[in-house]
C-alpha positions in Angstrom: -10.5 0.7 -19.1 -12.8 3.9 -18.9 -11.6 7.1 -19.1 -12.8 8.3 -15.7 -11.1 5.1 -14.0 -7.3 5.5 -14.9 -7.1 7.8 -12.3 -5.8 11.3 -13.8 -7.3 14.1 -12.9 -6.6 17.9 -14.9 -5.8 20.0 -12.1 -5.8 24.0 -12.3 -1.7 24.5 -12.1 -0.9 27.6 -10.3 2.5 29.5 -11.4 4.8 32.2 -9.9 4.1 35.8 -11.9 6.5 37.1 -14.2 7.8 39.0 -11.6 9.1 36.5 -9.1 12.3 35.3 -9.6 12.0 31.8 -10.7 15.8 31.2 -9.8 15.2 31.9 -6.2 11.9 30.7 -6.0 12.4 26.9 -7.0 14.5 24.7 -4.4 15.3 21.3 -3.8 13.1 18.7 -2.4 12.7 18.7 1.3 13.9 15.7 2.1 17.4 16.5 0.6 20.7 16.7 2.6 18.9 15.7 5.3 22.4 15.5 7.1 23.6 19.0 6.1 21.7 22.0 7.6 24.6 24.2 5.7 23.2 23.3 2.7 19.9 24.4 3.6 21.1 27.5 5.4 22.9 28.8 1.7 19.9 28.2 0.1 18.1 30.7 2.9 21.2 33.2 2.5 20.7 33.1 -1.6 16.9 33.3 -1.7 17.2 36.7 0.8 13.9 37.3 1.2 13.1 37.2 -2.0 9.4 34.8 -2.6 10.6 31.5 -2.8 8.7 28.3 -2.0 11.5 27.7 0.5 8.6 29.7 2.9 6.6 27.5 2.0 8.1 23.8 2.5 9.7 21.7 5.8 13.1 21.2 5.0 13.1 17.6 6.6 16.5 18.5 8.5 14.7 20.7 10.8 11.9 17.9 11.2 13.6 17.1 15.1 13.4 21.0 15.9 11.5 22.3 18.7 10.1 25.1 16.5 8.1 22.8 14.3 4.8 23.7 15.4 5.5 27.7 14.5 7.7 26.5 11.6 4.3 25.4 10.4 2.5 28.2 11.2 5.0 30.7 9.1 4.7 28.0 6.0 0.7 28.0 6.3 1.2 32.2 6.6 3.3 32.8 3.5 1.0 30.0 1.5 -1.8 32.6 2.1 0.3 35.3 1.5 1.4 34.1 -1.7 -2.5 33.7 -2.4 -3.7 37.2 -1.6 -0.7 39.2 -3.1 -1.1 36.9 -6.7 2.5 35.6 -6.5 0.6 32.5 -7.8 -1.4 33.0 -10.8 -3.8 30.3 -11.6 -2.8 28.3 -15.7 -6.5 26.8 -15.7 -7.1 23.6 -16.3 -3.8 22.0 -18.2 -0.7 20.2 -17.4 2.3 20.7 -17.6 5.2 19.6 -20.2 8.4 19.7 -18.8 12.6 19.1 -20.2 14.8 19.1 -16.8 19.1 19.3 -17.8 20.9 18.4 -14.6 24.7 17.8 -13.7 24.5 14.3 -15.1 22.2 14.0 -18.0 21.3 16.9 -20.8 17.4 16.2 -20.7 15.0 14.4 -18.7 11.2 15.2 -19.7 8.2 14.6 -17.5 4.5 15.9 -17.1 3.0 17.3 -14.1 -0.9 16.1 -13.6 -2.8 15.1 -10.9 -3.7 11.6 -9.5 -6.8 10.0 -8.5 -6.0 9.3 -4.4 -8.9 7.0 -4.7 -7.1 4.7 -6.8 -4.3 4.5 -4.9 -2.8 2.4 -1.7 0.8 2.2 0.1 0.2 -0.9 2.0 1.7 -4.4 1.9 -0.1 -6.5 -0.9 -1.9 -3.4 -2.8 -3.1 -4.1 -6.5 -3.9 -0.2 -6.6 -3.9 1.3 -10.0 -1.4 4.0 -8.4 1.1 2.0 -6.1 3.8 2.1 -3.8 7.3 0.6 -5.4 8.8 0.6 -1.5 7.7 -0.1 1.7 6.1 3.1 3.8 6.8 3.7 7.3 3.6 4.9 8.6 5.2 6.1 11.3 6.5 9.0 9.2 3.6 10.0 8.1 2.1 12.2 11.4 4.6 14.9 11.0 3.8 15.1 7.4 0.4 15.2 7.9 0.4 18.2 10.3 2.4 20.1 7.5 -0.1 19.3 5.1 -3.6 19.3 6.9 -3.7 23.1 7.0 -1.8 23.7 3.9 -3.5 26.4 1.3 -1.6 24.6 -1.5 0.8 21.8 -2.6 3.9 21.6 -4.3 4.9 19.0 -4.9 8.1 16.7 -5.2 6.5 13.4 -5.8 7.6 11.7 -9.0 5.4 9.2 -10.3 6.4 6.4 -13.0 5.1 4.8 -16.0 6.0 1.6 -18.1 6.0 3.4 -21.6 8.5 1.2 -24.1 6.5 3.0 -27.2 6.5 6.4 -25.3 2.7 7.0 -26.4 2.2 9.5 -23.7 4.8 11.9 -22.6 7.3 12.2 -25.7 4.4 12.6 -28.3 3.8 16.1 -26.5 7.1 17.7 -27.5 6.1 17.7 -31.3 3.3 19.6 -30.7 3.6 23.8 -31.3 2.7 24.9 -27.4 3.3 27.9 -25.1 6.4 28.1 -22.6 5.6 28.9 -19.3 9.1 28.8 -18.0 13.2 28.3 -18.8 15.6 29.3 -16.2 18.4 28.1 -14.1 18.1 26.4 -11.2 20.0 26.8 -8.0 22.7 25.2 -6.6 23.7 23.0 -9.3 20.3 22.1 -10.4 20.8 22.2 -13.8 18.2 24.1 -16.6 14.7 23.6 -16.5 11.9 24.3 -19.4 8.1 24.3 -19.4 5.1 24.4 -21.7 1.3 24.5 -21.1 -0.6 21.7 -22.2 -3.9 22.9 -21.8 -5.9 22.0 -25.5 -8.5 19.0 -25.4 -6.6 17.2 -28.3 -3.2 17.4 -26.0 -4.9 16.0 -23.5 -7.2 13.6 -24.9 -4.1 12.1 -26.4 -2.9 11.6 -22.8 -5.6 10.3 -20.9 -6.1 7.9 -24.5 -2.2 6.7 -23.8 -2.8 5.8 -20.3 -5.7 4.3 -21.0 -4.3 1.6 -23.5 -1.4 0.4 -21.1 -3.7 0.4 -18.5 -6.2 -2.3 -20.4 -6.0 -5.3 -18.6 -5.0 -7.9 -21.2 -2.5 -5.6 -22.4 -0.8 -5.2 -19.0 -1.2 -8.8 -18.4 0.6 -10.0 -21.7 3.5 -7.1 -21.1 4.4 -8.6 -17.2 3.3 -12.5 -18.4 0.5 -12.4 -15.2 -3.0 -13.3 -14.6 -5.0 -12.6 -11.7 -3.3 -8.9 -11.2 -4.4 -5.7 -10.4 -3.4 -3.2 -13.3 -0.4 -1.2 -12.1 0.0 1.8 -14.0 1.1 4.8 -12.2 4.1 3.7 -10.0 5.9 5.6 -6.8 9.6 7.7 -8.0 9.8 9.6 -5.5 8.0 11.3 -2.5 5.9 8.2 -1.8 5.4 9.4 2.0 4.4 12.7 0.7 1.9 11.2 -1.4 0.7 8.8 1.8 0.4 11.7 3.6 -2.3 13.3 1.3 -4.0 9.9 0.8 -4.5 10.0 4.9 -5.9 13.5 4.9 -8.1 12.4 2.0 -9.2 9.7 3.8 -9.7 11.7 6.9 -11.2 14.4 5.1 -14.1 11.3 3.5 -14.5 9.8 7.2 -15.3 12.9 9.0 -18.0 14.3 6.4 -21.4 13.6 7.1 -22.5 12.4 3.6 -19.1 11.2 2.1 -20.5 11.5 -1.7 -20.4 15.4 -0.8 -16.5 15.4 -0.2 -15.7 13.7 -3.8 -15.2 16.6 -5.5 -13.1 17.6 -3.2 -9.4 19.4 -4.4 -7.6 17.1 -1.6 -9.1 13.9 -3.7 -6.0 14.7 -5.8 -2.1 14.9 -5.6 0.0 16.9 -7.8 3.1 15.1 -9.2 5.0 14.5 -11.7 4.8 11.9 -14.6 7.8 10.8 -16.2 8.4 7.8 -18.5 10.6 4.4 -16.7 12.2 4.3 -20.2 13.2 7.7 -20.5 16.8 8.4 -21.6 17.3 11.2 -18.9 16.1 8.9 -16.3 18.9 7.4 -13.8 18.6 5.1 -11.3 21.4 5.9 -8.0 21.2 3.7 -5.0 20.4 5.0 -1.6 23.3 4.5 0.4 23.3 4.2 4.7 25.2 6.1 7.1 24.8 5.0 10.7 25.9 7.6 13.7 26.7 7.0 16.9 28.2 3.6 17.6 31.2 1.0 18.0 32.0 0.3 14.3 34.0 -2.9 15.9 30.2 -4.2 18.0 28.4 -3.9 14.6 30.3 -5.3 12.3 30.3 -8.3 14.8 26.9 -7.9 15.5 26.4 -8.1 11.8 28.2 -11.4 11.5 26.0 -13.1 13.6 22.7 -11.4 12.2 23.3 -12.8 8.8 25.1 -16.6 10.0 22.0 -16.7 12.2 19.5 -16.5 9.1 21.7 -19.2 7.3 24.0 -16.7 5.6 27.9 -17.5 5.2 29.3 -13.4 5.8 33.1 -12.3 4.9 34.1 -9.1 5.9 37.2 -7.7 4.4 39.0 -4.5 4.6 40.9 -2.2 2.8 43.3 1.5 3.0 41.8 3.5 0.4 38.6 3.5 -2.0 40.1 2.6 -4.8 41.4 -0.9 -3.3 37.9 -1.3 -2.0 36.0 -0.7 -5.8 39.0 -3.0 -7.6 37.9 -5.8 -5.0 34.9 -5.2 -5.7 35.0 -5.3 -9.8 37.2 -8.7 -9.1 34.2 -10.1 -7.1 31.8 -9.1 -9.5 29.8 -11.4 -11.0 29.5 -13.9 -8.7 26.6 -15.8 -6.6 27.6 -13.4 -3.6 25.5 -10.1 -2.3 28.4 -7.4 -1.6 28.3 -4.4 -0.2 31.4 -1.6 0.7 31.7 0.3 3.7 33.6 3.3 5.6 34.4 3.8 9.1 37.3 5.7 10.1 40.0 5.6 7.9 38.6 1.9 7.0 37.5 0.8 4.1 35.8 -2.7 3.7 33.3 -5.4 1.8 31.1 -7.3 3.3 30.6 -10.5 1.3 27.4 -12.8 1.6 26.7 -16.0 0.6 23.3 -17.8 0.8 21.6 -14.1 1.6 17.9 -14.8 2.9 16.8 -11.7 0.8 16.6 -10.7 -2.9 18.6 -7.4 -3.2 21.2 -6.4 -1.4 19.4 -3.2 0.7 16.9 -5.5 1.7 19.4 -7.6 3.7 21.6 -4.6 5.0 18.7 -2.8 6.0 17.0 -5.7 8.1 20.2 -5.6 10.2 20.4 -2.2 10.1 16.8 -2.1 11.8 17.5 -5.7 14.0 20.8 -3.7 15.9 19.0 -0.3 16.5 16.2 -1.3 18.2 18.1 -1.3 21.5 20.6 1.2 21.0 20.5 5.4 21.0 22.2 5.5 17.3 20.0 6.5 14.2 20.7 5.8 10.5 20.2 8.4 7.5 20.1 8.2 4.0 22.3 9.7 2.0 22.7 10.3 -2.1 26.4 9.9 -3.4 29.3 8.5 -2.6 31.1 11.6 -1.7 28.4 12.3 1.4 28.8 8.8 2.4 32.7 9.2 3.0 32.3 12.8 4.8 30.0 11.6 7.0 31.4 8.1 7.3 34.9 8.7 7.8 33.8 10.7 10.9 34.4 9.4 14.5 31.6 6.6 15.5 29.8 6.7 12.0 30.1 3.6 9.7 28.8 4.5 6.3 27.6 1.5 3.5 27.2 1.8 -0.8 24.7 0.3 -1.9 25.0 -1.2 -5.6 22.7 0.4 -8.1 19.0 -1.5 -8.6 18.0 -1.8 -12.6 15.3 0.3 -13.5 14.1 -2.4 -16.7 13.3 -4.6 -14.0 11.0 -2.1 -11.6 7.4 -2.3 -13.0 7.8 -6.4 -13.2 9.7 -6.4 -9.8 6.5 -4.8 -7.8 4.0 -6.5 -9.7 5.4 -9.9 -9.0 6.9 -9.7 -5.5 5.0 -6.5 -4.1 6.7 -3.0 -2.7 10.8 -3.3 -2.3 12.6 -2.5 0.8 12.1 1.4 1.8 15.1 3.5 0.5 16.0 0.9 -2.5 16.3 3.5 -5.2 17.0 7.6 -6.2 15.9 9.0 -9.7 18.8 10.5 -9.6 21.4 12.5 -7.5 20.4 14.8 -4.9 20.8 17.6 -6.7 18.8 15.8 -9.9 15.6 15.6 -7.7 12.3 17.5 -8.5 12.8 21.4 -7.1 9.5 22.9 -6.7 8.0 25.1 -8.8 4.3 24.1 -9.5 1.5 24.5 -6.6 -2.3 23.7 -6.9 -5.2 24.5 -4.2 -6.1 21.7 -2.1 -8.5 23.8 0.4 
């Protein structure tokens, strides 16, 4: 495969200058402790005032607020602002290397590029070069977009995967002798993160020559034991509605023009992410675990018994007086041909066992009973990152909370190619506080 069609683009980074205070100005992903506005409101009280890319992002726990419309007026505002006062400095053309330690793991490295939006596509049965791993609700994508259309710059969270066993492309990088751009600590238990620029044609001929080769077609055929396949070689981490949402202003941006050709060189052709290796060390899977609010924990679980014996399933629900009980049933039942998954309500504890399970993984059957009992009823579902949020939130009064068991991340790349995108929600890279905190922004207007 050419050069020019494995869909990586060199993008003109823009950075924070050495006056800002890095340790205020990166912060989590926005669509973080979605459940827990305190966390976001200590993040406010730490940054006081101080530039932070907190102006500029939606926490997505405010996404309900009545205020959203001036909300994304004051994030277009300090975008500019940003702009015209240089608080971002634009790197030139380059990527860049980067070596995250968090609370679990003492490196995790990654590269921040740009992608091709032309080569990629989120819907059901895609053979895009750059590819969903799980399915996308489009109808989470309007409010993203109106965040986004207007937006001066991006920064993003989106963490995109490869399938490197050899690690040809990202590790090679970290024996060459190149400049650091940043090494701070992050807030709120983010760990430590280091940066270099990667801006010399050898560094980056040796990247787009790495992609290249495992995206040649007989290579990538031999690796998954396929024929017929569209080459996948750039799959979704994280932030796969963010990056739907700049494929649909791309598109709209290409439909609108009067000669589309003159739009193709367009900055909003191309998403910042970042580029991290499936078989990097640092790299952990976590599961995604549900918390419902708002109903009779007694109707759903029955309503749950009859969802799954309807589809042919055989469901057992036991219960338990503590965790611990629950996860040494649960290491005694392991092994075995059943689907099980633990849950909270109350002071209960319980497993739900199932037998004959119409679905592959276990998230894929919970959450097509999830979304089968609340289309008629007022209650919403969240999802939630460790086990600790799940038994806060689950414990309360009218919540039932669920674990999920953790998916393998071997078995990802093969997984989509074979049986297309997973069920929305199936995976984390990592613990909440592991996930990408922005730092990076590039021009899109």
């Amino acid at each position: 495969m050419d050069k020019q069609d494995i869909g990586l683009n060199v993008p003109n980074i823009l950075l924070p200058n050495q006056g800002v205070d890095l340790n205020k100005w990166a912060v989590v992903a926005c669509d973080q402790y979605t459940s827990q506005p305190e966390y976001w409101k200590s993040v406010e009280t730490e940054i006081d005032g101080a530039p932070s890319t907190l102006d500029a992002i939606f926490p997505e726990v405010y996404l309900e607020d009545e205020d959203g419309a001036q909300r994304i007026e004051r994030i277009n505002a300090a975008m500019q602002r940003y702009l015209d006062e240089g608080v971002l400095e634009d790197q030139g053309p380059g990527f860049v290397l980067l070596d995250r330690k968090t609370s679990h793991v003492a490196s995790r490295r990654g590269l921040v590029v740009a992608l091709d939006l032309e080569k990629y596509d989120y819907k059901v049965g895609s053979q895009s070069l750059i590819r969903a791993t799980e399915g996308t609700i489009e109808d989470r994508l309007p409010p993203r977009v109106k965040i986004r259309e207007n937006a001066k710059i991006e920064l993003p969270h989106i963490m995109v995967l490869i399938d490197d066993p050899e690690r040809s492309v990202i590790e090679p990088l970290f024996k060459r002798d190149l400049e650091c751009v940043y090494d701070f600590e992050l807030m709120a238990g983010g760990g430590h993160l280091k940066g270099w620029r990667v801006d010399s044609k050898s560094d980056i001929d040796s990247v787009f020559d790495g992609l290249a080769a495992l995206s040649d077609q007989a290579v990538f055929d031999a690796k998954y034991g396929v024929e017929g396949k569209g080459v996948l070689l750039f799959a979704m981490g994280d932030g796969n509605h963010s990056l739907a949402t700049a494929k649909n202003i791309w598109e709209s941006l290409k439909a609108n023009a009067e000669d589309p050709s003159e739009v193709m060189d367009h900055p909003a052709r191309y998403a910042l992410v970042e580029l991290m290796n499936v078989h990097d060390e640092g790299l952990e899977f976590e599961p995604i675990h549900r918390v419902v609010f708002d109903i009779d924990s007694g109707d759903l679980k029955n309503a749950l018994s009859r969802f799954f014996e309807s589809e042919g399933s055989a469901v057992e629900l036991e219960t338990f007086q503590d965790l611990e009980a629950t996860k040494a049933r649960l290491a005694e039942l392991d092994g075995g041909s059943e689907q099980l998954v633990s849950y909270i309500t109350g002071s209960e504890y319980g497993i739900i066992r199932l037998a004959n399970p119409k679905r592959n993984l276990e998230v894929g059957n919970l959450q097509a009973f999830i979304d089968a009992y609340l289309e008629d009823k007022q209650a919403i579902v969240d999802y939630i990152h460790g086990e600790d949020v799940v038994i806060e939130l689950g414990s309360k009064s009218g919540n039932i909370g669920f674990f999920l068991p953790v998916m393998g991340k071997s078995d990802l790349f093969k997984t989509v190619v074979l049986d297309g995108a997973l069920p929305r929600k199936t995976f984390s890279m990592g613990e909440a506080d592991e996930k990408r905190y922005y730092l990076e922004a590039r021009c899109i207007q």
